[in-house]
N, C-alpha and C positions, 0 to 999 in steps of 0.2 A: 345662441343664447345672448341676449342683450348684455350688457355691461350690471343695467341694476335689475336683473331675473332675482328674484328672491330665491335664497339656498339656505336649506334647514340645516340647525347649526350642528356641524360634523361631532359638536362633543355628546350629542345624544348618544343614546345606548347602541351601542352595534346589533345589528339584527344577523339572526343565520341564516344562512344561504341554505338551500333546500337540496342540500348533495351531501352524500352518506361516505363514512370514511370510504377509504383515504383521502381523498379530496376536499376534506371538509374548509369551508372560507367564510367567514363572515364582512359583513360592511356594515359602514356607516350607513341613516337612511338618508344622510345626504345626498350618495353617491347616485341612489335609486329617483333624486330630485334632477341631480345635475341629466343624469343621460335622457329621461324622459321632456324634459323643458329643451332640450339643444336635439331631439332626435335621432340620436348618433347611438351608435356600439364602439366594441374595443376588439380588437384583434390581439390576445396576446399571445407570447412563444416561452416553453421551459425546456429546454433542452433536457434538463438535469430529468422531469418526471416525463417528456417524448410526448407532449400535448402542444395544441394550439386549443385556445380557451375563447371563446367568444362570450363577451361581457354583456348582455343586454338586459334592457329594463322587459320584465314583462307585465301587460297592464290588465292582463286576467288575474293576476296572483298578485299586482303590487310591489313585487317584487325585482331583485336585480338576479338574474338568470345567468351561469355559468355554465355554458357550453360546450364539452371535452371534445376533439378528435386527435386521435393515436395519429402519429408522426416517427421516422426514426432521426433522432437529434434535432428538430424545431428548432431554428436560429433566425435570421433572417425574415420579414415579413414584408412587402411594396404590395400595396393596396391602393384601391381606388374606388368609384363607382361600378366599373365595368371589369378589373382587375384582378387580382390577385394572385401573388407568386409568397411559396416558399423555401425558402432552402435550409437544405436538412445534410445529413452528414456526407452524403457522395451525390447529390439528387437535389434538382429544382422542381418542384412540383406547381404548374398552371393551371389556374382555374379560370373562370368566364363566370360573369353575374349573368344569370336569364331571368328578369324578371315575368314571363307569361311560368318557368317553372312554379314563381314564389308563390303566383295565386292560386296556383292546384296544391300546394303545402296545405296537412291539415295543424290544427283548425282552421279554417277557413278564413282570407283576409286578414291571418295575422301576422303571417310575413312578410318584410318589403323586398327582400334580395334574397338572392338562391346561388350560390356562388357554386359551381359545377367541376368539377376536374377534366382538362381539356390534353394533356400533354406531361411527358416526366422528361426531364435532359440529365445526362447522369456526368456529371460533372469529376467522376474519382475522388477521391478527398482531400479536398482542399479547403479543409476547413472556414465555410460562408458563413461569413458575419453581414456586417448590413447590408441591403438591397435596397435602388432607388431604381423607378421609372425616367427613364430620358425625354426627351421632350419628340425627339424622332421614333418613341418606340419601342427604344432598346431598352436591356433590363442591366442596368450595371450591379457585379458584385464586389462587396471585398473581402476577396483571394486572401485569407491572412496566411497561408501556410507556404506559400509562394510571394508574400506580400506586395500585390499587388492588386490596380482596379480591372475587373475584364467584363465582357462581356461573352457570350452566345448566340454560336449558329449550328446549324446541321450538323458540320463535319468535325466539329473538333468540340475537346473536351472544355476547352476555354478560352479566349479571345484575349490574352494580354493587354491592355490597352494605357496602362502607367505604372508608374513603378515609381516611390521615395527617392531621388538622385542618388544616396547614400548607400542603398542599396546595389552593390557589387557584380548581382549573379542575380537572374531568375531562378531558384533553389527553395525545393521546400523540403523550408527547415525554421518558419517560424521566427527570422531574423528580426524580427521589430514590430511584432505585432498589431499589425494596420487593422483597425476595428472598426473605424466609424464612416460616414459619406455623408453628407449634406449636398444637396442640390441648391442651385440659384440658375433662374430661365431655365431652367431643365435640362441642366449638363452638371456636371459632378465638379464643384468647385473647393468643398475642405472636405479636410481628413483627419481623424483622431487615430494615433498609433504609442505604444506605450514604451517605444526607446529611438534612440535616433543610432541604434546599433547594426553593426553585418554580420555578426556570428548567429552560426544555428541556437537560439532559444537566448539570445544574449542581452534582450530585455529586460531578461526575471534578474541582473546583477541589482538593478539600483530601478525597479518597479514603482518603489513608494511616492518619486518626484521624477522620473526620467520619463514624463511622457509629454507628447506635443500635438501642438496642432498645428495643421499645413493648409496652403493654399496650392489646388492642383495645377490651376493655370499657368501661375508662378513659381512652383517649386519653392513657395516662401514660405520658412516659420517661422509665421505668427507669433506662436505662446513654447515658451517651453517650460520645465521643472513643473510639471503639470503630475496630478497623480490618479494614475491610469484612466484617463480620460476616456470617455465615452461617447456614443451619439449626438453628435455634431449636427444642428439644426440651421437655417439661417429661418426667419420669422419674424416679421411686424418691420422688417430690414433691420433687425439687428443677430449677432449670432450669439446663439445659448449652444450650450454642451454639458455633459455631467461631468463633473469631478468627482468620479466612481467612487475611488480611493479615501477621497474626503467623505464620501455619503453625500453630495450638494450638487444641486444645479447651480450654473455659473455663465456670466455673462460676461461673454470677451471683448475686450477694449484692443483690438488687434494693430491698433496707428501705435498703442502709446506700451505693447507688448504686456498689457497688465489683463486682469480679469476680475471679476466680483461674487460673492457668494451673494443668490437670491436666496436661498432655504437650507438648510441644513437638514435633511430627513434620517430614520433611522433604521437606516440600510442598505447596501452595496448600489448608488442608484446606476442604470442599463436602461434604454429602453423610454423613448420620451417622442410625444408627439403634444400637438397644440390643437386648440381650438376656440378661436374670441378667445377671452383673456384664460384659458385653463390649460395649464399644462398638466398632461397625464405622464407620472412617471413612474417605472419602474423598479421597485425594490427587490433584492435578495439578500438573502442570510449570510450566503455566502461560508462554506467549509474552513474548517480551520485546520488548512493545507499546506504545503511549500506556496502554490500560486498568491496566496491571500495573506499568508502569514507579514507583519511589519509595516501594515496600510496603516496609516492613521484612521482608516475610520473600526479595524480591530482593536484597537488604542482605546479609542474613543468611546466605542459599545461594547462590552461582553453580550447582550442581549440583542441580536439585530432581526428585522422584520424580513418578508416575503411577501410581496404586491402590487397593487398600482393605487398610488397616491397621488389627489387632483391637489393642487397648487393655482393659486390666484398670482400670476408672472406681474401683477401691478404694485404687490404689498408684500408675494412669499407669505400670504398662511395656506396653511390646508383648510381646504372646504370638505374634505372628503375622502375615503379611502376603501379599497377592497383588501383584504388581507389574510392570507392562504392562512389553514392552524398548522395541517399535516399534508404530507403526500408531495407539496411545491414548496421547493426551499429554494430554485435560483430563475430568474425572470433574464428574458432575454431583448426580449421586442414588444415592443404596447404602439399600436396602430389604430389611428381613428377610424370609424367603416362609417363611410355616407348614409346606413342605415338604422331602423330602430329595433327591426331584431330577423338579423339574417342569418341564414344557414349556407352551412358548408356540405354537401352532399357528400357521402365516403364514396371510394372508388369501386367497391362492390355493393353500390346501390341499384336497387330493381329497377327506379324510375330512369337511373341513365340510360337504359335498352328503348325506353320511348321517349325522351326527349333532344330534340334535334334544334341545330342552328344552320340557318340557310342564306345565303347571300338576297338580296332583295328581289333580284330580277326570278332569281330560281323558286322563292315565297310566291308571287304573282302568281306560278302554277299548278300550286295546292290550294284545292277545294278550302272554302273560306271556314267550313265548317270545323276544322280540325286547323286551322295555322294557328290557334293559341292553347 
């Protein structure tokens, strides 16, 4: 999407989504401008309702197409063109985009990606918050329950691979709450976590401003009295994160240890990717729990939203928004998909018994008739 793509104005009337309770969501018709003119989908994650929702425009119907597949705890989402991994409460679930799938997808020629299920790695529970692809390959997560970044192989349930200095013991027991991962060149360089503490669960004392941000490399913090800071981005070479707590996306001044509200939205924000000048965030309502209770942004709102809201990252307005009524009250992960309306096949689908992937040399010796 160019810089001056014309976007219809978000305060028009919201339209309904074309999904029957519980689920029910409406948007702006902006939102159904933005994805159609930039080409792109949304990968989103709800722990809370066990869905991964795929966001797309569809251009039979006009409309913006909200896409359910059943998950157990959806958290975690690293995507790409060829990609896609999720992680869920004890389990990373792998997919593979096959595009010769998407064009046997009926209707015919209206899907561009078919993202397939290739592999599960069962991880125990360690409860997986963000997931970033590495530039060699690897899938980094962050271990919050052991607070820690690791990775995955065959033989073991998880790969250690950093750990906060402050951090005492490899123990899970939830000591500081590591939530977030940003990449830069394709290695895992900040982290958002919501106390700089060592006891089991010892972040929830002073949650409303005891959160930080770190630099991996360095073991440096950046930002602190941060409130429960979220999804850590670096983009356009500068780094954005939510200040969840606050309800705001925020841009760190990390030399001079300060940071800046771009938007102020209204709702728990989680869950942020970009695209040209759009950031897609995510909203949650957020319960009115021990975890939540004393946030400035419960303060702030009695009335809080559920959804993903686009943001102009040059000015902070909203151009647009999608926004759950019933059934999704807490958003976890909002992912932009390289495509304009892909599918995720379930793992007891018919067509994965005939659809195959084959190295190149081993393609060469299937009749041409049948290789797509």
């Amino acid at each position: 999407m160019s810089d001056d793509a014309p976007i219809t104005d978000p305060t028009a009337e919201a339209s309904a989504a074309a999904k029957p309770d519980p689920l029910r969501s409406v948007y702006t018709n902006s939102l159904g401008e933005i994805l159609k003119q930039t080409g792109i989908s949304l990968a989103v994650s709800t722990y809370q309702a066990g869905k991964v929702i795929l966001v797309r425009y569809d251009p039979d119907t006009e409309t913006v197409n909200t896409h359910f597949r059943a998950f157990a705890k959806p958290m975690g989402i690293a995507a790409d063109a060829a990609r896609l991994a999720i992680g869920g409460t004890n389990t990373v679930w792998y997919y593979r985009n096959m595009p010769a799938v998407a064009r046997k997808l009926e209707p015919a020629d209206k899907h561009d990606a078919a993202y397939l299920p290739r592999r599960v790695h069962v991880t125990g529970d360690i409860d997986i918050h963000e997931m970033a692809w590495a530039a060699d390959g690897d899938l980094w997560l962050v271990n919050t329950r052991f607070g820690c970044l690791c990775t995955l192989d065959a033989d073991h349930s998880f790969h250690p691979r950093w750990r906060p200095p402050h951090l005492s013991a490899l123990s899970p027991e939830d000591r500081c709450h590591l939530n977030g991962l940003a990449m830069l060149d394709g290695r895992p360089q900040f982290v958002t976590l919501l106390g700089e503490t060592d006891t089991p669960g010892g972040w929830r004392e002073n949650k409303a401003n005891g959160g930080l941000l770190m630099e991996v490399p360095t073991n440096r913090v950046l930002l602190r009295g941060l409130s429960m800071p979220h999804s850590p981005r670096w983009y356009n070479n500068r780094l954005w994160f939510l200040e969840s707590g606050q309800g705001t996306l925020a841009l760190a001044e990390a030399r001079r240890g300060t940071w800046q509200t771009v938007v102020a939205l209204p709702g728990f924000t989680r869950g942020l990717d970009f695209y040209g000048p759009l950031a897609f965030i995510g909203l949650s309502q957020v319960r009115e729990s021990a975890t939540f209770s004393g946030i400035p942004l419960v303060e702030r709102l009695t009335e809080r939203t559920c959804g993903v809201w686009v943001v102009d990252i040059r000015d902070g307005r909203t151009l647009g928004f999608l926004r759950f009524e019933e059934g999704v009250q807490e958003i976890f992960a909002v992912q932009v998909l390289p495509a304009r309306f892909p599918e995720m096949l379930e793992w007891g689908d018919e067509r994965l018994k005939h659809s195959y992937v084959l190295p190149d040399e081993a393609l060469a010796a299937v009749p041409e008739e049948i290789r797509n």
